[in-house]
VEXDREN-2710 file (C-alpha; in Angstrom, 1 decimal):
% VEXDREN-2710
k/r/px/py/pz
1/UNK/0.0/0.0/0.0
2/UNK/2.9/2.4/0.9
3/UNK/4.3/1.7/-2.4
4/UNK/1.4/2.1/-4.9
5/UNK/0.6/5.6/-2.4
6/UNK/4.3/6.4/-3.0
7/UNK/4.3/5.7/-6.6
8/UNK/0.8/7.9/-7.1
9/UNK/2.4/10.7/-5.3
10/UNK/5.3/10.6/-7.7
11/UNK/3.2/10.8/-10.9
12/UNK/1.7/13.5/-9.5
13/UNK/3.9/15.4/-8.4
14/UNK/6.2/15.2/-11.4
15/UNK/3.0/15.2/-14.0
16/UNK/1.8/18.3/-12.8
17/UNK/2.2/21.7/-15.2
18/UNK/3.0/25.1/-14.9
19/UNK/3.0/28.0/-17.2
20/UNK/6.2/30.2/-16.2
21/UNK/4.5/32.1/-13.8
22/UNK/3.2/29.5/-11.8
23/UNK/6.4/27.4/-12.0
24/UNK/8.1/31.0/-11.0
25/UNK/5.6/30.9/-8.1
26/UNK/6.1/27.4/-6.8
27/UNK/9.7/27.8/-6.9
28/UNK/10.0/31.0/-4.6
29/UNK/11.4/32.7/-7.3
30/UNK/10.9/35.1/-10.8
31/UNK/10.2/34.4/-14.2
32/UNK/12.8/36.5/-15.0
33/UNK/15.1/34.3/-13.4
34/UNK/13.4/31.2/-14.6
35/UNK/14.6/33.1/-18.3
36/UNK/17.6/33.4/-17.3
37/UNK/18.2/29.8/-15.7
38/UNK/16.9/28.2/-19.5
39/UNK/19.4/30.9/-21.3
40/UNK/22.4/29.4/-19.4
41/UNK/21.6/26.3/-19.9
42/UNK/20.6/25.1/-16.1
43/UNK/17.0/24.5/-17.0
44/UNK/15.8/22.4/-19.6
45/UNK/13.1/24.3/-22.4
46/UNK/9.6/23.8/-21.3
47/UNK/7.4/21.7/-23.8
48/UNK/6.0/24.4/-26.6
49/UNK/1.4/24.1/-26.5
50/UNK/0.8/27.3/-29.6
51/UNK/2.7/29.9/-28.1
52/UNK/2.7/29.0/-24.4
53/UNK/5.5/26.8/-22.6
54/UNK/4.3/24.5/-20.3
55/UNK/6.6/23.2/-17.3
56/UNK/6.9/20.1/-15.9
57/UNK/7.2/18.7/-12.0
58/UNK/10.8/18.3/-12.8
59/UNK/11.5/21.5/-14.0
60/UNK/10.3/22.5/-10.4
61/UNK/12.4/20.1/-9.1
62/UNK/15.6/21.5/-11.0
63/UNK/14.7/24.8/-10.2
64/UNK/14.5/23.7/-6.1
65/UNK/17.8/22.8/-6.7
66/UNK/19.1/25.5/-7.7
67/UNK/18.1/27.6/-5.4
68/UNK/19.0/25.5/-2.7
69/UNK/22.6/25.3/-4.1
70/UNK/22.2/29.1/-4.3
71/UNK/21.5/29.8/-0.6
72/UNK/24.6/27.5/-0.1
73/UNK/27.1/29.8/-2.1
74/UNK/27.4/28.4/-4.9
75/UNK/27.2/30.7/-8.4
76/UNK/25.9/30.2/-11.1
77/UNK/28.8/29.5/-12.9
78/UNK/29.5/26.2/-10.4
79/UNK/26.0/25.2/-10.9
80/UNK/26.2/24.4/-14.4
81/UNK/29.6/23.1/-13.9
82/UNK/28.4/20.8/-11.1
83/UNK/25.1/19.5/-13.5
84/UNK/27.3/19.3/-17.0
85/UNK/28.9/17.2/-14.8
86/UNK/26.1/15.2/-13.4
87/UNK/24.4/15.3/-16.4
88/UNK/27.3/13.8/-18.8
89/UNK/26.8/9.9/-19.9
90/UNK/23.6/9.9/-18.2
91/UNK/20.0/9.4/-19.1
92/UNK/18.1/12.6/-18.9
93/UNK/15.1/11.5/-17.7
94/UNK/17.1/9.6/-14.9
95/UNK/18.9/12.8/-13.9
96/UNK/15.4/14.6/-13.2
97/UNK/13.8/11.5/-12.1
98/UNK/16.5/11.6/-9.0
99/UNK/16.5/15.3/-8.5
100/UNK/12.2/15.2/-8.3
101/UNK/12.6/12.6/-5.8
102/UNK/15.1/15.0/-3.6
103/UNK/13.3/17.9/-4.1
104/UNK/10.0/18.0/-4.6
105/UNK/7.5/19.3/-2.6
106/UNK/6.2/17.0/0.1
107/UNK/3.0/18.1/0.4
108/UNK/0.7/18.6/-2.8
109/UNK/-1.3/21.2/-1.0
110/UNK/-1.7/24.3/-3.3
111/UNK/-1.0/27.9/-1.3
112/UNK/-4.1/30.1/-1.1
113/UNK/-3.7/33.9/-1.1
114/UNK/-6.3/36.5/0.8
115/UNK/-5.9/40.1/1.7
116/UNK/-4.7/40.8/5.1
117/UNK/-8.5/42.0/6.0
118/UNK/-9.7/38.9/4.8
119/UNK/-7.6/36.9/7.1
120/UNK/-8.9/39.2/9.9
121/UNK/-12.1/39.0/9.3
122/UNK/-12.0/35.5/8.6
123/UNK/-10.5/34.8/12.4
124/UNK/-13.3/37.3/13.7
125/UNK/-10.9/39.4/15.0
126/UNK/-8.5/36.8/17.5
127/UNK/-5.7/37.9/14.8
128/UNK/-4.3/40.0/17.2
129/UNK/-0.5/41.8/17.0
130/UNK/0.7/39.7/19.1
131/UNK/-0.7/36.4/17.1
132/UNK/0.3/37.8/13.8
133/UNK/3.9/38.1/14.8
134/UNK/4.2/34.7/15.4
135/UNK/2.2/33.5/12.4
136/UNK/4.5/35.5/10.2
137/UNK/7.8/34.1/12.5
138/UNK/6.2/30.7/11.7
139/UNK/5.9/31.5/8.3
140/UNK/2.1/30.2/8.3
141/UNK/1.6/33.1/6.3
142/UNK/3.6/35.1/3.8
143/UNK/3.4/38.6/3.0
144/UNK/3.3/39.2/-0.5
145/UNK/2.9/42.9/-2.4
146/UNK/-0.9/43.3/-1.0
147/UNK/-1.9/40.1/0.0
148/UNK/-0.7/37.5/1.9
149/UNK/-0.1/34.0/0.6
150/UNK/-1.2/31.0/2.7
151/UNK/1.4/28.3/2.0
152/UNK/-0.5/25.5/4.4
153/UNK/-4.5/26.3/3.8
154/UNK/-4.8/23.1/5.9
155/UNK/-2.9/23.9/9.1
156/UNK/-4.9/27.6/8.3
157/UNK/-8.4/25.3/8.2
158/UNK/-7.0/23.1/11.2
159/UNK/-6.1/26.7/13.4
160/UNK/-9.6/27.8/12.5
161/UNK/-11.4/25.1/13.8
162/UNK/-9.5/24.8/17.3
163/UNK/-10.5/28.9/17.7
164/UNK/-13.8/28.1/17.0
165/UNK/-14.1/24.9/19.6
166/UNK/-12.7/27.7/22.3
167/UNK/-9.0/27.4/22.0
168/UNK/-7.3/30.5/21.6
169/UNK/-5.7/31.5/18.6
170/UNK/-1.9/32.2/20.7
171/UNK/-2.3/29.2/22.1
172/UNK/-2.9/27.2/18.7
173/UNK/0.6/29.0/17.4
174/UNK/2.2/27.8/20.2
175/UNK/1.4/24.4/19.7
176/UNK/2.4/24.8/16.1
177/UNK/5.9/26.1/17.3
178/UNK/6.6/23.0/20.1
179/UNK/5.4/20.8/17.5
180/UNK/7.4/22.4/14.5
181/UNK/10.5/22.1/16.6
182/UNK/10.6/18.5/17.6
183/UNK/9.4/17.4/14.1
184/UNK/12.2/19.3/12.3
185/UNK/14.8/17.6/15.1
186/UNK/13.1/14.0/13.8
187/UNK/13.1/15.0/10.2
188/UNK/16.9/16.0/10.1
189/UNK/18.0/12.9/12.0
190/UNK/15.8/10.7/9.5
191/UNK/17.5/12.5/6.3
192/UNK/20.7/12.1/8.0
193/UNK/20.9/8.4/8.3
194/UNK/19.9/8.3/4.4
195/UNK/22.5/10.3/3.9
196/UNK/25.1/8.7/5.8
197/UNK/23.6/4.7/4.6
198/UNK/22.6/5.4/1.3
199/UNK/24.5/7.8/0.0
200/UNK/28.0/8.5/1.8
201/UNK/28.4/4.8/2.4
202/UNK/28.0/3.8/-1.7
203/UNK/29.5/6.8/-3.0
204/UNK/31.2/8.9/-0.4
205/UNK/32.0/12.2/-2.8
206/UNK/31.8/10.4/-5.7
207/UNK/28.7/11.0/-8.3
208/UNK/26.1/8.1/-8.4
209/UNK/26.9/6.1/-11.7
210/UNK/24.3/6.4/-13.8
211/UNK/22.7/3.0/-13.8
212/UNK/21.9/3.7/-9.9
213/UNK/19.8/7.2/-10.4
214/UNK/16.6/5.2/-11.1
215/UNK/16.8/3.3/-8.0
216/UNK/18.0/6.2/-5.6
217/UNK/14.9/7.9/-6.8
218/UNK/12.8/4.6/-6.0
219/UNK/14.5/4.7/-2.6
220/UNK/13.9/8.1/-1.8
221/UNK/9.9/8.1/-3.3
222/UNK/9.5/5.0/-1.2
223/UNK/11.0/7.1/1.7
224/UNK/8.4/9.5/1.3
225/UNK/5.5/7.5/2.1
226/UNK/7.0/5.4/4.7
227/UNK/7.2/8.4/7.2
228/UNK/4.5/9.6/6.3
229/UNK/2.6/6.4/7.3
230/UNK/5.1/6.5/10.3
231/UNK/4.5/9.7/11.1
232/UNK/0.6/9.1/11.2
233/UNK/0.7/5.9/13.5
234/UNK/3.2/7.6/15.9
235/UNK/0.4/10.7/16.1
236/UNK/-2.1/8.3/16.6
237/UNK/-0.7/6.6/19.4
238/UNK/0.4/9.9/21.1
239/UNK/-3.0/11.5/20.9
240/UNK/-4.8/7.9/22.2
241/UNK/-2.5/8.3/25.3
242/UNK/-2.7/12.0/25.5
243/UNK/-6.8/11.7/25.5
244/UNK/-7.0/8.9/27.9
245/UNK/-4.7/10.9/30.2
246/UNK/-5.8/14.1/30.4
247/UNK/-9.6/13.7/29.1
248/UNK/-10.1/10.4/31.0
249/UNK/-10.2/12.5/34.0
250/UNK/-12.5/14.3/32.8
251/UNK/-15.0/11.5/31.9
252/UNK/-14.6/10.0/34.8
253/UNK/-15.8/12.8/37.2
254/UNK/-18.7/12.8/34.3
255/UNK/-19.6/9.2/35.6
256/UNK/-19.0/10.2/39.0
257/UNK/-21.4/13.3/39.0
258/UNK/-24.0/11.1/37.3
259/UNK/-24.4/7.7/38.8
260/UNK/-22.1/8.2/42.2
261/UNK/-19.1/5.9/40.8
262/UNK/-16.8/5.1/38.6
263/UNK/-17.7/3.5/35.0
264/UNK/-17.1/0.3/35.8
END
């Protein structure tokens, strides 16, 4: 089941299309610089529909990668040295199959933008200073030009509903911060033990050889839904414990008020 989820998520993901502007969007960056990427050579032409180009998943994926080596120091001189290099004797289509298995999104949820009143109005006025400090800290939401860009409209939905059931909306972000925290810490020693068995061990510096970039990016897709299911069943166990801890109390002074004892 993990597999076939795995394998639907990677057709997605990497099936998916984008005129410029949306692939300029996904990526955190600018069409002009999406131009100027395809001029030098560090991102392949998008497929040609009349007069439009359309943009594939991968060309998110290489464009994720470049901006990643970017933030590292890298120019874009090294780049392309780095991916003529990676590139030569190999398959195409295993090159970008391995680099949409590293970088794509995880998550195929589609950022929503609003005005800044909207989101006020929406949370009927608990957006307070204080609570939109931390949500921008948190990056929940993301000021752009004169709206705001939502890049998690389910952890938006999910705050929404807890503020309506009573819970205040600070206390909701702080939640999302002790929670953000420890699942980071998990995440980066996960990624780190593929690193170290997968990669470092096989190749240490050395590139992959071509005939392994299909099954890396098997490995790694199959990585993706393994936490995930992981993740879920390890949440699930926590909240059964935390609800027969905390609210069991609860349900037992229930009984107690009611029938004078303890459900038996």
């Amino acid at each position: 089941m993990v597999e076939r989820v795995s394998k639907a998520r990677e057709q997605a993901l990497l099936s998916a299309e984008y005129t410029i502007d949306e692939l300029a969007r996904a990526a955190g960056t600018t069409v002009r610089n999406v131009r100027a990427y395809q001029d030098r050579g560090l991102l392949p032409a998008p497929e040609r529909r009349g007069r439009t180009g359309i943009y594939k998943g991968s060309h998110l994926a290489r464009l994720r990668l470049i901006g990643s080596m970017l933030e590292r120091g890298y120019t874009l001189a090294s780049i392309g040295e780095l991916l003529d290099a990676w590139v030569a004797g190999r398959d195409i289509a295993q090159v970008m199959g391995l680099e949409a298995a590293l970088t794509s999104p995880w998550s195929d949820e589609v950022p929503e933008y609003m005005t800044m009143q909207e989101l006020i109005e929406k949370f009927q006025g608990n957006f307070t200073a204080e609570a939109l400090q931390t949500a921008l800290a948190l990056q929940l939401i993301v000021p752009e030009q004169e709206r705001v860009c939502i890049p998690s409209p389910r952890l938006l939905s999910a705050g929404y509903e807890l503020m309506q059931s009573g819970i205040p909306l600070q206390e909701t972000l702080s939640i999302v911060q002790l929670l953000r925290a420890n699942v980071e810490k998990a995440a980066n020693e996960l990624v780190q033990r593929v690193a170290t068995y997968v990669f470092d061990q096989r190749y240490g510096q050395r590139l992959p050889p071509p005939e392994d970039a299909t099954q890396l990016a098997e490995i790694i897709w199959r990585l993706r839904g393994q936490v995930d299911s992981a993740v879920s069943a390890e949440v699930a166990r926590a909240m059964q414990l935390a609800l027969e801890n905390i609210l069991g109390d609860r349900l037992t002074g229930i009984y107690e008020q009611l029938y004078g004892q303890e459900p038996g």
